[in-house]
NUKELUM-458284 format. One record per residue: residue number from 1; residue in three letters; x, y, z of N, C-alpha, C, CB in turn. Coordinates in steps of 0.001 Angstrom, whole numbers, padded with zeros to 6 digits. Atoms other than C-alpha are relative to their C-alpha. Glycine has a CB too. Layout:
BEGIN
{i=NUM&aa=ALA&neast=X&nnorth=Y&nup=Z&caeast=X&canorth=Y&caup=Z&ceast=X&cnorth=Y&cup=Z&cbeast=X&cbnorth=Y&cbup=Z}
...
//
This chain:
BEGIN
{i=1&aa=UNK&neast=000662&nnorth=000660&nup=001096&caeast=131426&canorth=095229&caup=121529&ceast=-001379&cnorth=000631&cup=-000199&cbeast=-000111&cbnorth=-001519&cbup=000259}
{i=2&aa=UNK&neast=001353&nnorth=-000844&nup=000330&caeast=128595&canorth=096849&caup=119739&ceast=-001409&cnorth=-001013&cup=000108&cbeast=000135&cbnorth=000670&cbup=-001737}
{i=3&aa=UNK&neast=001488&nnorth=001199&nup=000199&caeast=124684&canorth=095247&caup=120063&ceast=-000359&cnorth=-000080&cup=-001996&cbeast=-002037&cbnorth=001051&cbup=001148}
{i=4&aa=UNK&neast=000341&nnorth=000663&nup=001627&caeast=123965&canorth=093227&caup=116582&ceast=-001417&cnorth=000571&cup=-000302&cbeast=-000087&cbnorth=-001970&cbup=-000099}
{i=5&aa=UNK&neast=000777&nnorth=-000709&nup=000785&caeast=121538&canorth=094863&caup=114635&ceast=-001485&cnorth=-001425&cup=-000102&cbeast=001056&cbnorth=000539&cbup=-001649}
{i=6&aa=UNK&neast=000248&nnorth=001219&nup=000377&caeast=120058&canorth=090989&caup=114046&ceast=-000335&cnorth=-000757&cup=001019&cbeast=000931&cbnorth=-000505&cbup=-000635}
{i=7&aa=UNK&neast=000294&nnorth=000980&nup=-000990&caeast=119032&canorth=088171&caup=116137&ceast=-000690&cnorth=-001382&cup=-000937&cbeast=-001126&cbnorth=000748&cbup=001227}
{i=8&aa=UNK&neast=000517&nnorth=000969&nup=000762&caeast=118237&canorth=084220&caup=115081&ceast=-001255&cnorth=000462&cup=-000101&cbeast=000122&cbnorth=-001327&cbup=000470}
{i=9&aa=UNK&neast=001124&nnorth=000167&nup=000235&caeast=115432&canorth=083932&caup=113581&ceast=-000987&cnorth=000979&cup=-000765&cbeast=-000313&cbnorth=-000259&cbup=001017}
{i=10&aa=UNK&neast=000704&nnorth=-001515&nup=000459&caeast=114463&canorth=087879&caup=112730&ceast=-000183&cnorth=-000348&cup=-001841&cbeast=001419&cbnorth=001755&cbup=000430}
{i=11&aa=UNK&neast=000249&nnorth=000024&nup=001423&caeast=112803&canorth=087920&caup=109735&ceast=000633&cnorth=001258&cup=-000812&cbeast=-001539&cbnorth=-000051&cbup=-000196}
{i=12&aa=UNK&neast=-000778&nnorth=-001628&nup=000370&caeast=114651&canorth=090320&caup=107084&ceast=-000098&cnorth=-000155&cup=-001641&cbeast=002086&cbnorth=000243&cbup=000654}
{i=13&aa=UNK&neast=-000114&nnorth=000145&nup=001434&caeast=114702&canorth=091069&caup=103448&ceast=001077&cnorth=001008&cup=-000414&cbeast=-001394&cbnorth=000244&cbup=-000749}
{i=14&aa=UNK&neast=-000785&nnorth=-001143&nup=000102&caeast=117283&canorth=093034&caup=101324&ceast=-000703&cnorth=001455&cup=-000375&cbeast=000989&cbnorth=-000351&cbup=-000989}
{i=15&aa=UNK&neast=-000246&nnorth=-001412&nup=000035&caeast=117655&canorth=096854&caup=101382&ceast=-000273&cnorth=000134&cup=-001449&cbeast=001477&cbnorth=000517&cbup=000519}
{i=16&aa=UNK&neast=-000195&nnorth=-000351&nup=001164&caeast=117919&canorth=097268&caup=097977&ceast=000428&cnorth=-001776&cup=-001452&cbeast=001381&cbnorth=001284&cbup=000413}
{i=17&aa=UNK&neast=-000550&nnorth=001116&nup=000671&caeast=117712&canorth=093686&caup=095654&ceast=000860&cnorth=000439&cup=-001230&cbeast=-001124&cbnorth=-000929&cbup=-000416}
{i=18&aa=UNK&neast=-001114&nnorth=-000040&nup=001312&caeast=119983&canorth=093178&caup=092988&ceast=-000590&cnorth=-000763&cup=-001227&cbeast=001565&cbnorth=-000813&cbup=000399}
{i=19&aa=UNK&neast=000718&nnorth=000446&nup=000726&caeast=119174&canorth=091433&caup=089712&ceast=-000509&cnorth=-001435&cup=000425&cbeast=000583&cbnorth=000130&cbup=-001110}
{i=20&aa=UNK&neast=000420&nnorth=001130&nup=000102&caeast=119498&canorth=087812&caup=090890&ceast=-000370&cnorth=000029&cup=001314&cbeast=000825&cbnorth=-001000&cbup=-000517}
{i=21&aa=UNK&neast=000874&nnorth=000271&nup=-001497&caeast=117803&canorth=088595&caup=094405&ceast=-001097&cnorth=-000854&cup=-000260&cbeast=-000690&cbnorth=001398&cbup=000729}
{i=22&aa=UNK&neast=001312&nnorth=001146&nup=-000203&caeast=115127&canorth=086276&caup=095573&ceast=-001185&cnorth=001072&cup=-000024&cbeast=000007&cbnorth=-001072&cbup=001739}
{i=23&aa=UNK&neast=001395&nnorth=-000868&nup=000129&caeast=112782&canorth=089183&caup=096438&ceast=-000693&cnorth=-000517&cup=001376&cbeast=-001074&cbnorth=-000397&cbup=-001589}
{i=24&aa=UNK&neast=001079&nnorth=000325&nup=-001432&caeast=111367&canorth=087191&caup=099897&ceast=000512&cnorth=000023&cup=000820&cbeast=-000716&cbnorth=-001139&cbup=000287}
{i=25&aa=UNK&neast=-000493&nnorth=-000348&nup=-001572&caeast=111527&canorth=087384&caup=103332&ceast=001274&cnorth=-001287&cup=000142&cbeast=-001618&cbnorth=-000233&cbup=001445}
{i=26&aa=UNK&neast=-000923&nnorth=000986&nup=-000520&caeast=114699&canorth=085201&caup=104752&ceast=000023&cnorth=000527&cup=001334&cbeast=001438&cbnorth=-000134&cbup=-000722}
{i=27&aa=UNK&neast=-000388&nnorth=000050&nup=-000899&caeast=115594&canorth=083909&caup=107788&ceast=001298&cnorth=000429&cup=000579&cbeast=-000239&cbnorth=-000810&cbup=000061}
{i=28&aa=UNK&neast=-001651&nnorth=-000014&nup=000009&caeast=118947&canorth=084941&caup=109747&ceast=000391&cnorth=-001297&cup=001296&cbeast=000723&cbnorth=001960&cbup=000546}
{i=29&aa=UNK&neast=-000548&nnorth=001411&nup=-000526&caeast=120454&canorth=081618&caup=110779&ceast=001213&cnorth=000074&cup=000834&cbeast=000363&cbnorth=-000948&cbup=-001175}
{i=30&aa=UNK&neast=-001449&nnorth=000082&nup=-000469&caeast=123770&canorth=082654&caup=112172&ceast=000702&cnorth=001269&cup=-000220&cbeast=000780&cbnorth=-001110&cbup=-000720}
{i=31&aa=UNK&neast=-000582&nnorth=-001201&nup=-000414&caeast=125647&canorth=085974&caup=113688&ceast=001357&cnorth=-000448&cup=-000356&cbeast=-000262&cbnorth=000476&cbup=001529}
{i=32&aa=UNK&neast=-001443&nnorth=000310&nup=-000126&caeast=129331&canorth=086111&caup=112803&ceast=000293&cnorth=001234&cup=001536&cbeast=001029&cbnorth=000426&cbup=-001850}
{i=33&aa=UNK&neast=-000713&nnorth=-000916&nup=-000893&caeast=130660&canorth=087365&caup=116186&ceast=001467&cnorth=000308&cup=000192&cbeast=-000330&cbnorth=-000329&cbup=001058}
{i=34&aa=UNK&neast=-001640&nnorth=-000706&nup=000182&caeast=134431&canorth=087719&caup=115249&ceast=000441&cnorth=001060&cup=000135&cbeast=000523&cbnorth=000006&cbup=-001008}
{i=35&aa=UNK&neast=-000386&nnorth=-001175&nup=-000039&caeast=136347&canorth=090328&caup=115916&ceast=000321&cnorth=000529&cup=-001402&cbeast=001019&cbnorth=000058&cbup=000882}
{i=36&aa=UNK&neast=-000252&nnorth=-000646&nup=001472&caeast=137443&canorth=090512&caup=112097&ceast=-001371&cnorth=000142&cup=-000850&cbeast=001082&cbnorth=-001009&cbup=-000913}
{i=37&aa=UNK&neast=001049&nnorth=000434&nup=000685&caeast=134255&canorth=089117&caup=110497&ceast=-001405&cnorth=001174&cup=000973&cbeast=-000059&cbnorth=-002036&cbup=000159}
{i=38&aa=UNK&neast=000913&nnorth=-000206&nup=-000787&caeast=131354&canorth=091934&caup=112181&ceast=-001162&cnorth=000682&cup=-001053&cbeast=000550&cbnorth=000842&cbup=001239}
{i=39&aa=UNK&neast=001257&nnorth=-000958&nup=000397&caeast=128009&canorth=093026&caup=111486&ceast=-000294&cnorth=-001021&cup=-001593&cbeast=000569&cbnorth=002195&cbup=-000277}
{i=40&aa=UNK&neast=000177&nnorth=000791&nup=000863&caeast=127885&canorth=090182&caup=109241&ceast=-000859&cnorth=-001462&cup=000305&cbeast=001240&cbnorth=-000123&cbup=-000409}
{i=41&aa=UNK&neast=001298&nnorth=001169&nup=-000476&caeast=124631&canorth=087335&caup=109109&ceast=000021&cnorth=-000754&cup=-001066&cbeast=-001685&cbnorth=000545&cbup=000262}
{i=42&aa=UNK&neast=000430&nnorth=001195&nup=000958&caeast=123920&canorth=084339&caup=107464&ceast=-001991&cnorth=000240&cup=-000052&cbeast=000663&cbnorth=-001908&cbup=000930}
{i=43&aa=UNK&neast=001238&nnorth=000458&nup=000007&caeast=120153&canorth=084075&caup=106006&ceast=-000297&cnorth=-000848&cup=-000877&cbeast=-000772&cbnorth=000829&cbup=-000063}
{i=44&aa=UNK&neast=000580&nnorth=001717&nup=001029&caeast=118364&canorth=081112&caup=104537&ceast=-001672&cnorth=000272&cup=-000799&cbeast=-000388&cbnorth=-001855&cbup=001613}
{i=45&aa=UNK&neast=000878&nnorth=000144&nup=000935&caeast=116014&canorth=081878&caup=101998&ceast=-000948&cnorth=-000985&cup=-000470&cbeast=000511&cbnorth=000174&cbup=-000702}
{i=46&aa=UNK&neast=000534&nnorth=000682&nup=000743&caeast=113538&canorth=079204&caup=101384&ceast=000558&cnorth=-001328&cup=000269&cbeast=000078&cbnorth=000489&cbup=-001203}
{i=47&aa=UNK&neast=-000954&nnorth=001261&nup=-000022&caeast=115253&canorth=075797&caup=100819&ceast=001243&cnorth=-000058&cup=-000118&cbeast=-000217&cbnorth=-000766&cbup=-000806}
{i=48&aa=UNK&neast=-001255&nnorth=-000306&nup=000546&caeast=118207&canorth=077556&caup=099461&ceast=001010&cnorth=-000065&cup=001105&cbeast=-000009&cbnorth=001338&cbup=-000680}
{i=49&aa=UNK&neast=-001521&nnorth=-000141&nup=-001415&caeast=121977&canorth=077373&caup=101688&ceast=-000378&cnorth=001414&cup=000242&cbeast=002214&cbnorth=-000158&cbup=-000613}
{i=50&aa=UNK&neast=-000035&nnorth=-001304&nup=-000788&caeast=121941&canorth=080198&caup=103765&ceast=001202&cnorth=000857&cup=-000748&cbeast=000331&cbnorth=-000290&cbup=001747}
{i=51&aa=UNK&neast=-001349&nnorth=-000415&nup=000143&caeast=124265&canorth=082985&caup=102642&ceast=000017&cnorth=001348&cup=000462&cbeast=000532&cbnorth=-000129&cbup=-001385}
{i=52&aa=UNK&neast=-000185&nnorth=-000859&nup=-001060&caeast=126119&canorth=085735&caup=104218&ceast=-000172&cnorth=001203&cup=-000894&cbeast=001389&cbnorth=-000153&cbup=000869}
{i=53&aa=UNK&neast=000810&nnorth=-001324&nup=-000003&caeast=125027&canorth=089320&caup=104002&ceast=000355&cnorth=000980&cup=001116&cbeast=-001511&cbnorth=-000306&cbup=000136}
{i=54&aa=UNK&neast=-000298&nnorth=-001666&nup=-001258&caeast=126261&canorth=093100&caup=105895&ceast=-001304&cnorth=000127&cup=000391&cbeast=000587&cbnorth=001902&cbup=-000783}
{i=55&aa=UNK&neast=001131&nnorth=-000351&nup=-000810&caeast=123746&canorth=093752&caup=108351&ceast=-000489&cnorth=001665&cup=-000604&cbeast=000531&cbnorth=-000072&cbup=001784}
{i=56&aa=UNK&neast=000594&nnorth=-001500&nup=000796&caeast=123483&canorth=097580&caup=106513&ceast=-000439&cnorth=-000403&cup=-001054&cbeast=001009&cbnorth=001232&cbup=-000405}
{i=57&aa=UNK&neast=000300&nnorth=000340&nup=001462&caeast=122696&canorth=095467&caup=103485&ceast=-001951&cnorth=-000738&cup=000154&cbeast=001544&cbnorth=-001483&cbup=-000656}
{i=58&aa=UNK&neast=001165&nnorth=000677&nup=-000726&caeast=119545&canorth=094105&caup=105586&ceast=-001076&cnorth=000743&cup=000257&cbeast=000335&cbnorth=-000506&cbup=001203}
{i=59&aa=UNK&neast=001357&nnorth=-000751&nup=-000105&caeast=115858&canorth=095505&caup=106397&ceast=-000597&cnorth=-001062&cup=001079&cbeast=-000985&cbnorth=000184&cbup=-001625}
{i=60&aa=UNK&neast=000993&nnorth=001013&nup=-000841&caeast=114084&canorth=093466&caup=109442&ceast=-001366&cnorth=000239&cup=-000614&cbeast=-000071&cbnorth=000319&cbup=001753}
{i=61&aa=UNK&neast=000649&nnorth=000248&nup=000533&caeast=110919&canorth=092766&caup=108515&ceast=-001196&cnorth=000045&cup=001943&cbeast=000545&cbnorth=-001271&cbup=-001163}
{i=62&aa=UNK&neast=001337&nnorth=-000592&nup=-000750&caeast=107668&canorth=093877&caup=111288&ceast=-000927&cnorth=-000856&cup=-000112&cbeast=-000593&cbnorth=001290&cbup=-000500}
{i=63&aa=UNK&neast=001453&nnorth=000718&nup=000158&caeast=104934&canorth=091463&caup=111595&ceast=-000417&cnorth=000347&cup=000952&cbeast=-000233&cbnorth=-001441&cbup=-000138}
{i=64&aa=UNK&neast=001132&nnorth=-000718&nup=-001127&caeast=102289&canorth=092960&caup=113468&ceast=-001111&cnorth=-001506&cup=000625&cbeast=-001292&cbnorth=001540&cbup=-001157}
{i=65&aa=UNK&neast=000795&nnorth=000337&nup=-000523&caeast=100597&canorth=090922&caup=115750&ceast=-001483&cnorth=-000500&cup=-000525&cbeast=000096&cbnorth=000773&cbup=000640}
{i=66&aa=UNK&neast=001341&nnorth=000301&nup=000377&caeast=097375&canorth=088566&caup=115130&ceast=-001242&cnorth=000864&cup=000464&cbeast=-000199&cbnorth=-001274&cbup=000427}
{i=67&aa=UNK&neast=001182&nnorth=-000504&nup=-000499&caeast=093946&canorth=090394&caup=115599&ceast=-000012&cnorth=-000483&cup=001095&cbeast=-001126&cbnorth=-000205&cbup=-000645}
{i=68&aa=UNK&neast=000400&nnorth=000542&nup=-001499&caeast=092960&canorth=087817&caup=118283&ceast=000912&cnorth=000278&cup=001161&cbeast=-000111&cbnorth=-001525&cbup=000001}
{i=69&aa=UNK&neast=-000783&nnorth=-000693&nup=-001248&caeast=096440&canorth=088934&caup=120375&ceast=-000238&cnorth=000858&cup=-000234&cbeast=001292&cbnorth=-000004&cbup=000347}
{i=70&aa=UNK&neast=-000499&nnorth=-001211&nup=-000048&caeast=096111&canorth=092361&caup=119686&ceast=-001875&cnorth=000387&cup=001054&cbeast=000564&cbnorth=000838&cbup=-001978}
{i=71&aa=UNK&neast=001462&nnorth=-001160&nup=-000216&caeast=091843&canorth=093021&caup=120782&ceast=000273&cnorth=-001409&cup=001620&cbeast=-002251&cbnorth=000007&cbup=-001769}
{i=72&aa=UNK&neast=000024&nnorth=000436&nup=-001033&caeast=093093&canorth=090517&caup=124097&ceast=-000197&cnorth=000798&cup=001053&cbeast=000841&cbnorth=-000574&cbup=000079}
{i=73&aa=UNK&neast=000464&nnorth=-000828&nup=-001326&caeast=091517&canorth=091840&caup=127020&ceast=000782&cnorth=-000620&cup=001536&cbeast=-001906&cbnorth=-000215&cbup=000132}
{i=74&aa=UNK&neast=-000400&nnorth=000080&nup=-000501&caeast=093374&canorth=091980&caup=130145&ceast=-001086&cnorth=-000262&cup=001448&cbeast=000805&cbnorth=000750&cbup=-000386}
{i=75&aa=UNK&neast=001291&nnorth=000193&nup=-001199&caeast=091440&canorth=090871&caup=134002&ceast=-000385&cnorth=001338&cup=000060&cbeast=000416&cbnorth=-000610&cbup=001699}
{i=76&aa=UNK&neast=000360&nnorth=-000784&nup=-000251&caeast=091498&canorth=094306&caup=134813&ceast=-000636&cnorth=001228&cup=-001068&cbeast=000807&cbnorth=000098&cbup=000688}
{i=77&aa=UNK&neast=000665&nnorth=-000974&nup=001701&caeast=089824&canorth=095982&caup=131314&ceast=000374&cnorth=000617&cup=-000857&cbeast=-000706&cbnorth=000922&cbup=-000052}
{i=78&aa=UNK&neast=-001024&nnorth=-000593&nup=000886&caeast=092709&canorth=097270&caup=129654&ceast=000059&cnorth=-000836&cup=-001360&cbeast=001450&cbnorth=000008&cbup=000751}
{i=79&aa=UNK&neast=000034&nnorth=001479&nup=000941&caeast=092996&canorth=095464&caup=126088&ceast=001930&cnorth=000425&cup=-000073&cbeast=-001357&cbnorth=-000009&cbup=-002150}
{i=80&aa=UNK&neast=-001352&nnorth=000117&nup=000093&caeast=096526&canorth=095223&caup=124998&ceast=-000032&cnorth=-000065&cup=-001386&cbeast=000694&cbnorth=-001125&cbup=000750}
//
């Protein structure tokens, strides 16, 4: 079995929208792990029902770290 591209919660937007795309970040709510059904996620947009989506049809989405975690100084003087 291959590793999912996805994980709850990963923030993701589409690859390429279509006309009636939303355009914003969604959540992915739910992995289909079937052997027939693969590489296929549920995300929840907003208030909207979640709906399913090819993980190649997907883009995760990068949020970089707050300032205050990123200039955290470690005991020994390293920041992180």
């Amino acid at each position: 079995m291959s590793t999912p591209k996805f994980r709850v919660d990963d923030q993701v937007v589409e690859k390429q929208p279509g006309p009636l795309s939303t355009r914003t970040v969604g959540a992915v709510v739910y992995i289909f792990g079937n052997h027939t059904v693969r590489d296929v996620v549920a995300v929840k947009f907003g208030d909207d029902p979640p709906i399913a989506f090819h993980a190649d049809d997907l883009r995760k989405v990068v949020r970089r770290p707050s300032q205050r975690l990123r200039s955290r100084r470690l005991s020994n003087g390293w920041r992180v």
